[in-house]
matplotlib code that plots the C-alpha trace (Angstrom):
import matplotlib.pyplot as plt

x = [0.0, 1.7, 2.2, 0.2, 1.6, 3.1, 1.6, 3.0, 1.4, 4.1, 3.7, 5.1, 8.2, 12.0, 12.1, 9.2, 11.8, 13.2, 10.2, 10.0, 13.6, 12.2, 9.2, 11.8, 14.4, 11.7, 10.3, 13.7, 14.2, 10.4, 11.7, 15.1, 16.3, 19.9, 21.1, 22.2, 18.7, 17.1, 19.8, 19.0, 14.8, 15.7, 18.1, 15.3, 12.4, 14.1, 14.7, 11.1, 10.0, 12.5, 11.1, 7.9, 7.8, 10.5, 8.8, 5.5, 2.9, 2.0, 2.6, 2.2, -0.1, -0.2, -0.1, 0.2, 2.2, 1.6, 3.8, 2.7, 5.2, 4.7, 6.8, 5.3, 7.5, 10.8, 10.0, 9.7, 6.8, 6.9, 3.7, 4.4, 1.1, 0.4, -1.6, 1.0, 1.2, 0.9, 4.9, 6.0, 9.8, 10.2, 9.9, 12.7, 15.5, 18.3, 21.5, 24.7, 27.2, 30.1, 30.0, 32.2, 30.2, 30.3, 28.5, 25.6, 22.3, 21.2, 19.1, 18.5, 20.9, 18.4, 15.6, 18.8, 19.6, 15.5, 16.1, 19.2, 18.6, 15.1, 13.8, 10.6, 9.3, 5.8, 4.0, 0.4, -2.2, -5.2, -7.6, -5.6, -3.1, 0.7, 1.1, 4.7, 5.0, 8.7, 9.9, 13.0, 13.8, 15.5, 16.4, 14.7, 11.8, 9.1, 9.1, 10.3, 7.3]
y = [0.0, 3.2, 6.2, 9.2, 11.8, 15.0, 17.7, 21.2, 24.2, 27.0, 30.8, 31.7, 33.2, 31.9, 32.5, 29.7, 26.6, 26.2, 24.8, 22.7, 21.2, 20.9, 19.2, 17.0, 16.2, 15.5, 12.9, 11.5, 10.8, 9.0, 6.4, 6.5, 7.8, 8.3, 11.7, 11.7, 10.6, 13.6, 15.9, 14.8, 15.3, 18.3, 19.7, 18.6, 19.8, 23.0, 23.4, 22.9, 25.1, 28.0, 27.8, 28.0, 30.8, 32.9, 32.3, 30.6, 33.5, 36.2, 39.5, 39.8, 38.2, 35.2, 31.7, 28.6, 25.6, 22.3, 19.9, 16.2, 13.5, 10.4, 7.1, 3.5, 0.5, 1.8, 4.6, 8.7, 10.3, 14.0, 15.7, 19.4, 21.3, 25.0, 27.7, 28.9, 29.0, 26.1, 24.3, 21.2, 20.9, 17.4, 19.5, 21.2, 19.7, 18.7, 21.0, 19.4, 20.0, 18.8, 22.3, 25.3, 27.4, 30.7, 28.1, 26.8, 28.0, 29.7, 27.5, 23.9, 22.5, 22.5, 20.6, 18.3, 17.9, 16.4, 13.6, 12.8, 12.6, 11.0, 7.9, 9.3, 12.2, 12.7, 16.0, 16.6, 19.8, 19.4, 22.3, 25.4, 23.0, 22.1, 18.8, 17.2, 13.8, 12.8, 9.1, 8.1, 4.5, 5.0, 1.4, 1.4, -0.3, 1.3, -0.4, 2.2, 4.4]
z = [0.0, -0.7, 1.5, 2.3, -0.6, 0.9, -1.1, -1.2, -3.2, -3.7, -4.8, -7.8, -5.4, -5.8, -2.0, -1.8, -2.7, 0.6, 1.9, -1.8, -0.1, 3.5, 2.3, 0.6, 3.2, 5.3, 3.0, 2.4, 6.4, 6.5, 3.9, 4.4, 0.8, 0.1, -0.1, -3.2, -4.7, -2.4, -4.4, -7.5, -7.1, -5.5, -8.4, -10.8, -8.8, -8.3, -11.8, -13.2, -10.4, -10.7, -14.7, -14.2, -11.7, -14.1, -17.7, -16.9, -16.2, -18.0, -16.0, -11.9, -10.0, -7.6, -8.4, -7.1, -8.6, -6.9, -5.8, -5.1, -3.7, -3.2, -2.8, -3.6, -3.5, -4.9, -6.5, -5.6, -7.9, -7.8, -10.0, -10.3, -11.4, -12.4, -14.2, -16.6, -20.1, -22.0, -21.7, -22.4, -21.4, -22.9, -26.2, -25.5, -27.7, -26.0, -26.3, -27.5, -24.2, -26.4, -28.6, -27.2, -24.7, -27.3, -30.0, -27.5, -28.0, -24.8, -21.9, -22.1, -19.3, -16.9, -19.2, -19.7, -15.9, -15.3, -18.1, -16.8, -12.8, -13.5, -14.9, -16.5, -17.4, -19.0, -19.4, -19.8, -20.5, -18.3, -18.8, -18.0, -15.9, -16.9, -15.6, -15.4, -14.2, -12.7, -11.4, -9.6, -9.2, -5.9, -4.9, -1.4, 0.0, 1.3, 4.3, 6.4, 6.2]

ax = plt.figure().add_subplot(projection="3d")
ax.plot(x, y, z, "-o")
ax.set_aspect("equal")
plt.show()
């Protein structure tokens, strides 16, 4: 039987993701999550989070993105939900790292960091809702919970 999710909702405020990390650490100690997989879903969560709040909504205003974790037998599932624009960030095409930083298109690194700390990524558009789905495999048992 999985755990009771820990759900977060966050302003659209950069200052908002240290309780996006305590809501994390805390989660890692309940099932007893290495810290590098809580560094990893924390650099990716962070990530997604710090876009959306930067390029997501269209002039000022309040919003609230959505933040859902929850771990069933080995795996962390983090749903990140908001009101901005339509995005899809697995659309983004990857940028080639091996070309000389003056050559690199601009952005991209971060989109590249999610695919590579996460095992899947799957985005969705429901109503006037962004929906991105991220799994981590993190090789622990739920048994701790």
């Amino acid at each position: 039987m999985p755990a009771e999710p820990t759900v977060i909702e966050l302003r659209n405020d950069l200052a908002e993701l240290v309780r996006l990390t305590e809501a994390l650490d805390q989660l890692g100690a309940r099932h007893g999550l290495s810290p590098r997989t809580i560094s990893e879903v924390n650099l990716a969560l962070e990530e997604i989070v710090t876009n959306i709040i930067s390029y997501g909504f269209d002039g000022p205003g309040e919003h609230l993105i959505k933040i859902c974790l929850s771990m069933e037998d080995r795996q962390l599932t983090s749903q990140v939900e908001d009101d901005g624009r339509p995005f899809d960030p697995l659309q983004v095409p990857e940028p080639d790292v091996t070309a000389a930083l003056e050559d690199r298109d601009h952005g991209g690194l971060g989109i590249l960091l999610v695919r590579r700390f996460m095992d899947d990524v799957s985005y969705s558009r429901n109503g006037d809702r962004n929906i991105l789905l991220m799994k981590k495999n993190t090789g622990f048992s739920e048994a701790r919970t």
